[in-house]
NUVEXFI-713175 format. One record per residue (C-alpha): residue in three letters; y, z, x. Coordinates in steps of 0.001 Angstrom, whole numbers, m for minus. Each point is the difference from the previous one (the first is absolute). Layout:
<pts>
{aa Ala | c2 Y | c3 Z | c1 X} .
...
</pts>
This chain:
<pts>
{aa Unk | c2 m27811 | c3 2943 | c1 22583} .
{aa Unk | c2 m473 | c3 m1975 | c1 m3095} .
{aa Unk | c2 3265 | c3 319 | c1 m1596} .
{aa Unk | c2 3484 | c3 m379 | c1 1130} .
{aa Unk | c2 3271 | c3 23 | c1 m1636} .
{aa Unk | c2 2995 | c3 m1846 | c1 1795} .
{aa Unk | c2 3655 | c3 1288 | c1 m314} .
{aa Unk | c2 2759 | c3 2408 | c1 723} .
{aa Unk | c2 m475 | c3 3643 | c1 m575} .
{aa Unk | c2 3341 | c3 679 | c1 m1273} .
{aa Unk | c2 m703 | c3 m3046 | c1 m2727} .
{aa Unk | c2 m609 | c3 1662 | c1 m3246} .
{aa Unk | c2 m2132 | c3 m2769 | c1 m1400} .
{aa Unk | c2 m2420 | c3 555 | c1 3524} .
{aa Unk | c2 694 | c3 4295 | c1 m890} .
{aa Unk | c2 m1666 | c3 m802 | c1 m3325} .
{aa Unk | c2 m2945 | c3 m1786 | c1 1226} .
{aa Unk | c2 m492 | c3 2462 | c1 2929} .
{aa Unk | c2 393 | c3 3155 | c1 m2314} .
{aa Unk | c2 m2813 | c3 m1750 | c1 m2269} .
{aa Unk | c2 m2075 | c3 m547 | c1 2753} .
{aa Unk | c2 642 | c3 3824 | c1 1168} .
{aa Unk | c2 m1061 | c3 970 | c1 m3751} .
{aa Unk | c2 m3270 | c3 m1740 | c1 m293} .
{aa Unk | c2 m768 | c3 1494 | c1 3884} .
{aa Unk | c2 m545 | c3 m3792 | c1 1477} .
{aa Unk | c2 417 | c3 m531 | c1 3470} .
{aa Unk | c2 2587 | c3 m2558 | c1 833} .
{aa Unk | c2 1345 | c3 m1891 | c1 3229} .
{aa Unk | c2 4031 | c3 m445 | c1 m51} .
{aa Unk | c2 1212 | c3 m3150 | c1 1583} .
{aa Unk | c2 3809 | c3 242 | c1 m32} .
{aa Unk | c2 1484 | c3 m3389 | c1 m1237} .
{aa Unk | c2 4136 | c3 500 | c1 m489} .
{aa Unk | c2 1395 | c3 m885 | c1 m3412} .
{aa Unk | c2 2080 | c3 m2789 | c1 1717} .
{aa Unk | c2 m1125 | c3 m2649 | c1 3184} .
{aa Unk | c2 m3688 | c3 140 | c1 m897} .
{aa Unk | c2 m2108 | c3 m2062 | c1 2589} .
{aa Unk | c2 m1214 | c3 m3184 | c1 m1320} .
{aa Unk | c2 m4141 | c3 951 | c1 m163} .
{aa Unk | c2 1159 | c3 2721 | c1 m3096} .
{aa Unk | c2 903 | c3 m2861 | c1 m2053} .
{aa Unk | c2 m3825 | c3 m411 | c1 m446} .
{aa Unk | c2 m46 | c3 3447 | c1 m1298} .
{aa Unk | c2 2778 | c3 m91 | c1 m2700} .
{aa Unk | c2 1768 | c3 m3578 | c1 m253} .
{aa Unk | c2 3192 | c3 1661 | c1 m1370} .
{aa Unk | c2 312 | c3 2228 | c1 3326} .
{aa Unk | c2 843 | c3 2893 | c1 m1140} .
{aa Unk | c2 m1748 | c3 3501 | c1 471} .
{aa Unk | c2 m2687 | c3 1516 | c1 m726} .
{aa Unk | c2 m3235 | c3 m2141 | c1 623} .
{aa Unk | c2 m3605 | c3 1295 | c1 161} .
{aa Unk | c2 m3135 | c3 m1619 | c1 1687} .
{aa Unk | c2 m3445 | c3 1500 | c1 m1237} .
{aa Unk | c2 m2541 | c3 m1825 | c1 2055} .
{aa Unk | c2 640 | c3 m3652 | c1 m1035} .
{aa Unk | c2 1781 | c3 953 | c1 m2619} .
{aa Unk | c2 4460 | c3 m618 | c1 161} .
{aa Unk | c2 2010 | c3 1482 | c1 m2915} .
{aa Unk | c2 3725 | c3 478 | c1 m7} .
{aa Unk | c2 1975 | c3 2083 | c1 m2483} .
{aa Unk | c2 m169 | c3 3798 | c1 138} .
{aa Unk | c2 m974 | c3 16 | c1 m3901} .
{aa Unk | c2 m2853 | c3 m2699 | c1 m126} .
{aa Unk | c2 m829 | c3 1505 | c1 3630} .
{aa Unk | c2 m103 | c3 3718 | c1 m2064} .
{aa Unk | c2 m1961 | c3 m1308 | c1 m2518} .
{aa Unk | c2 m2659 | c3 m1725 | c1 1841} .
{aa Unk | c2 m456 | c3 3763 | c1 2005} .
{aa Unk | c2 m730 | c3 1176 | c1 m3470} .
{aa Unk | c2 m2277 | c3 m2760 | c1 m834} .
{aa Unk | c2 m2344 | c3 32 | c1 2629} .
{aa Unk | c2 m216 | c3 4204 | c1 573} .
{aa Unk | c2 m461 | c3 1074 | c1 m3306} .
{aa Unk | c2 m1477 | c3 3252 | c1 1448} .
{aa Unk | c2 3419 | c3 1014 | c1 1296} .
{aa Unk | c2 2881 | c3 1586 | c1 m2217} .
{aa Unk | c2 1101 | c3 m2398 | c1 m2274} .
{aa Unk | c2 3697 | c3 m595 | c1 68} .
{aa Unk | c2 565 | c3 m2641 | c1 m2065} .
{aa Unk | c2 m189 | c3 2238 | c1 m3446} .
{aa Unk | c2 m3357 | c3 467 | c1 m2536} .
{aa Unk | c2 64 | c3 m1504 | c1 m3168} .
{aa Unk | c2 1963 | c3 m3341 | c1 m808} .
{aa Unk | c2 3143 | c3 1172 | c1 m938} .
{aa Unk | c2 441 | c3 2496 | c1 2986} .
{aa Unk | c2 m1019 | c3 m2856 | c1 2550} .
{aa Unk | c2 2796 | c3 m1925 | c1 m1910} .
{aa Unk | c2 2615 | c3 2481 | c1 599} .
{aa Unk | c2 m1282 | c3 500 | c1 3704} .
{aa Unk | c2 796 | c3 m3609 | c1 185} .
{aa Unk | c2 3018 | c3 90 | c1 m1708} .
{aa Unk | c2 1434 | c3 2538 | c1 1898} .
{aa Unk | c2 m676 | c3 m1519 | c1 3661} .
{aa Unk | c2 1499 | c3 m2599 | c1 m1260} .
{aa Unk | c2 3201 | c3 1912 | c1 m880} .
{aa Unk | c2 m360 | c3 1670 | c1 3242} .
{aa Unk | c2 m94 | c3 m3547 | c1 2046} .
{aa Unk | c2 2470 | c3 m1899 | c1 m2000} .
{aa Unk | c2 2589 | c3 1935 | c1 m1217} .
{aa Unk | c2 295 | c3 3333 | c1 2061} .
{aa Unk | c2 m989 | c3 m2604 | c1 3156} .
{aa Unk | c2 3482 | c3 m2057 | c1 m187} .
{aa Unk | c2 2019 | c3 3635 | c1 290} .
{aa Unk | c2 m2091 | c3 2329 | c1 1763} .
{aa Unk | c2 m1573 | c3 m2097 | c1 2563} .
{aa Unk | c2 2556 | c3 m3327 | c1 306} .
{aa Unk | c2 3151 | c3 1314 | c1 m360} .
{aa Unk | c2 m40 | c3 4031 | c1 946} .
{aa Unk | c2 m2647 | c3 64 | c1 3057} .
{aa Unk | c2 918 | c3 m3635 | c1 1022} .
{aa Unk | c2 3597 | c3 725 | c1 90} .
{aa Unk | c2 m64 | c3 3509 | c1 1255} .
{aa Unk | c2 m3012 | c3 m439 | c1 2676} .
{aa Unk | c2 m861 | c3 m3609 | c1 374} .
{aa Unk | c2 3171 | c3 m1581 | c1 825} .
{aa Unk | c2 1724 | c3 1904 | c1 2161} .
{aa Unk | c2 m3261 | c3 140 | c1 2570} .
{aa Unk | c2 297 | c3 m3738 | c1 m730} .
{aa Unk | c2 3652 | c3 59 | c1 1275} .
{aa Unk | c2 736 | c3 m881 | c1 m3703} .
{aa Unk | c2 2902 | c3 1562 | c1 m1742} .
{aa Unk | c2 m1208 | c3 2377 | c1 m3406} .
{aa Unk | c2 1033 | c3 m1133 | c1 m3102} .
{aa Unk | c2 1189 | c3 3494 | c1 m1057} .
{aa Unk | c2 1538 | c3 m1492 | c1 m3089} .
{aa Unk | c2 m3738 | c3 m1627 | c1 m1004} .
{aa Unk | c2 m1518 | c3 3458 | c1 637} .
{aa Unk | c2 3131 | c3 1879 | c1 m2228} .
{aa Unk | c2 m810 | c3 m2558 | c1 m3066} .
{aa Unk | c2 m3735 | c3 704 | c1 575} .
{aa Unk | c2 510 | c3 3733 | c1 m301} .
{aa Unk | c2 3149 | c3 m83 | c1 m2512} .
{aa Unk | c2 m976 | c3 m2918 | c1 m2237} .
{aa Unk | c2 m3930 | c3 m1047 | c1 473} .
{aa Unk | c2 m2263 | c3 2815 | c1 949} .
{aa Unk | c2 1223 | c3 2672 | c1 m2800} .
{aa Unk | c2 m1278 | c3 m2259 | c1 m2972} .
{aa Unk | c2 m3378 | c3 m88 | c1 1934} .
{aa Unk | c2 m798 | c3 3662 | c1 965} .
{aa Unk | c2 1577 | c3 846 | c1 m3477} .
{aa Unk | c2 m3064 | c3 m2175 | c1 m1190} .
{aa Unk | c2 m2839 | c3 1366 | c1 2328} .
{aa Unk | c2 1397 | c3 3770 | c1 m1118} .
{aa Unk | c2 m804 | c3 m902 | c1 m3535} .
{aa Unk | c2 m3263 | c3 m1330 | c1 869} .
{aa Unk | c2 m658 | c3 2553 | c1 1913} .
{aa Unk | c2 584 | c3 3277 | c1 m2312} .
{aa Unk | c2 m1730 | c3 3034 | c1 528} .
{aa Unk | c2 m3095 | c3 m2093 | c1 1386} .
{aa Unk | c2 m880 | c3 675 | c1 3381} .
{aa Unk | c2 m1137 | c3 m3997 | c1 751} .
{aa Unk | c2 1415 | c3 m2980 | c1 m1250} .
{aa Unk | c2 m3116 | c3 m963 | c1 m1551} .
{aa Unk | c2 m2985 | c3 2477 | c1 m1210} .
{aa Unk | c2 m533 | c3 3042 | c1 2318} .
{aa Unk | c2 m563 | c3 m1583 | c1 3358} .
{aa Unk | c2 1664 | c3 m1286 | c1 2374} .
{aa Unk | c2 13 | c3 m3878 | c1 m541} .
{aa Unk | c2 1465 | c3 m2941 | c1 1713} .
{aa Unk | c2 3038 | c3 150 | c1 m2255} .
{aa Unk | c2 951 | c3 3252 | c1 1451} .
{aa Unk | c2 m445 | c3 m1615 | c1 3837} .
{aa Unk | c2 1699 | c3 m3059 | c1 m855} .
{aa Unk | c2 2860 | c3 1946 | c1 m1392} .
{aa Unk | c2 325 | c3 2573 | c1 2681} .
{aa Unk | c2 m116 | c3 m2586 | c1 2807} .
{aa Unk | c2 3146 | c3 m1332 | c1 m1584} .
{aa Unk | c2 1234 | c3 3653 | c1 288} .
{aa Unk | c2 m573 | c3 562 | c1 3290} .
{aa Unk | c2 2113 | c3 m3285 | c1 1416} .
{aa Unk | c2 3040 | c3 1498 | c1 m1881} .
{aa Unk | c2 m945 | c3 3277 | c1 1780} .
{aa Unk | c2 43 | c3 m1965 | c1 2795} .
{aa Unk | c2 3301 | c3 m1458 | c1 m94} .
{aa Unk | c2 1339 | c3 3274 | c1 m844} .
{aa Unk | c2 121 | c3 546 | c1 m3429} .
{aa Unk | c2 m1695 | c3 2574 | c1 m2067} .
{aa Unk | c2 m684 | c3 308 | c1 m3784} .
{aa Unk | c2 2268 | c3 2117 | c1 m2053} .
{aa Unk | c2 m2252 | c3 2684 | c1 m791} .
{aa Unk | c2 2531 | c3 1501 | c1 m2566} .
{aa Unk | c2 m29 | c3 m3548 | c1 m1971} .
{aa Unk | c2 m3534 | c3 m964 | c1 217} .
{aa Unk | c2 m2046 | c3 3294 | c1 605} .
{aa Unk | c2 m3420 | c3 m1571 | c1 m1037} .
{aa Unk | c2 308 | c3 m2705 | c1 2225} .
{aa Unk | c2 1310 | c3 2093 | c1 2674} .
{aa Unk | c2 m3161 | c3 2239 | c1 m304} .
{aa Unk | c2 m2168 | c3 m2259 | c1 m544} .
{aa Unk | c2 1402 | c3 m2151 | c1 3833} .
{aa Unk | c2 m418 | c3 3798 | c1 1794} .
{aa Unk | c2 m3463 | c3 268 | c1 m1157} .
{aa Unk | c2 m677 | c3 m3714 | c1 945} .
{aa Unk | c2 1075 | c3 870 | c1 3871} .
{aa Unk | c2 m1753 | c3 2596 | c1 m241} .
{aa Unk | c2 m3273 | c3 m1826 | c1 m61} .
{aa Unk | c2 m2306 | c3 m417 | c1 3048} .
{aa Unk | c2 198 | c3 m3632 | c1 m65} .
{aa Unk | c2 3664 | c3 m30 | c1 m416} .
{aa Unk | c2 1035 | c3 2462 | c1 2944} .
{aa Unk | c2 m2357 | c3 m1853 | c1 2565} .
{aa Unk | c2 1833 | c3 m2977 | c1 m861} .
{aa Unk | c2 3120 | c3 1573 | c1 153} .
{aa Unk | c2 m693 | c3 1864 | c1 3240} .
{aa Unk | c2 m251 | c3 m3067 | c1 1515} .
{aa Unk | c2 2698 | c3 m1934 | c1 m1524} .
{aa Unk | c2 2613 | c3 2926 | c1 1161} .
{aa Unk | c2 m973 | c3 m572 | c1 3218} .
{aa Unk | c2 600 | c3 m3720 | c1 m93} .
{aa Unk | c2 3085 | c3 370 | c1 m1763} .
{aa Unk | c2 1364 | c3 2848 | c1 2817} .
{aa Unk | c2 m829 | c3 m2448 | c1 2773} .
{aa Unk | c2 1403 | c3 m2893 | c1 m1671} .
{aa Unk | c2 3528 | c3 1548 | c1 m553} .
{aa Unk | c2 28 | c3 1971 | c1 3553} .
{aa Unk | c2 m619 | c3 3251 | c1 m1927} .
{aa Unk | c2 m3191 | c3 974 | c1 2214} .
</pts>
């Protein structure tokens, strides 16, 4: 199989990539490659180590956005996630961004690292980082997104794009380290994460990360 993307499922940056991949119907190998301890021979794949990477023939890319947009580049034929006219492709960009740099830190780092991460690392949780992340950080953010969002059904135009995976997969690791989003506070945003799971893509993923997750903590 010509392509295959290295990482760990429960990795919301190798989520993204995989969700994309799911959307534009490409067949894919997945080579698990753990966030931390990578063997020396990935270093040729992404210098910096971390995950995801993709190899395409010849071709090595790391970084789940330049990895997303080369998908888009060379299968123009498939669904195109990355937004139509210049300023929608901006916000699509704009937005994953957002997703990977600001919700990243709280969602992913210090609520599913904390909760889930650490303690099957033998690690204590940081319950006081996950209680400024939800008290302090993460209200500012979804407050944002809500805005954004309105009455729209997408982030950007009215299809799915890779704003909306980028900014679900950030969802789901909270979700995964137990926390939920106040429905009450941020209905839009709460709607618009239900109909995100709700998506094809997004419960095969899921159906398999629950099952990792379950035999990971005992729970199985």
């Amino acid at each position: 199989m010509s392509l295959i993307v290295y990482g760990a499922p429960l990795s919301p940056f190798v989520r993204k990539v995989r969700l994309f991949l799911a959307e534009l119907d490409l067949e894919y190998q997945l080579e698990i490659i753990r966030p931390f301890d990578q063997p020396e021979w990935y270093y040729e794949l992404n210098p910096l180590g971390r995950i995801p990477a993709l190899k395409d023939g010849d071709l090595r890319l790391a970084d789940s956005s330049v990895i997303c947009q080369y998908l888009s580049d060379k299968h123009p034929e498939r669904p195109n996630l990355l937004g139509d006219a210049p300023a929608q492709r901006a916000q699509v960009r704009w937005l994953e961004k957002y997703a990977d740099y600001e919700l990243a830190p709280q969602c992913t780092f210090a609520i599913f690292r904390n909760r889930t991460l650490k303690p099957l690392m033998g690690q204590t949780c940081d319950e006081q980082a996950v209680q400024s992340a939800l008290q302090e950080k993460l209200p500012k953010h979804f407050d944002y997104l809500e805005n954004i969002l309105g009455e729209q059904r997408y982030f950007v135009g009215e299809r799915l794009s890779l704003a909306d995976l980028a900014i679900g997969c950030q969802l789901i690791n909270m979700e995964h380290g137990g926390e939920v989003l106040d429905a009450q506070r941020w209905p839009q945003l709460s709607a618009h994460f239900a109909r995100f799971k709700q998506l094809a893509s997004v419960q095969a993923a899921l159906a398999g990360e629950q099952r990792m997750l379950a035999k990971m903590t005992g729970k199985v």
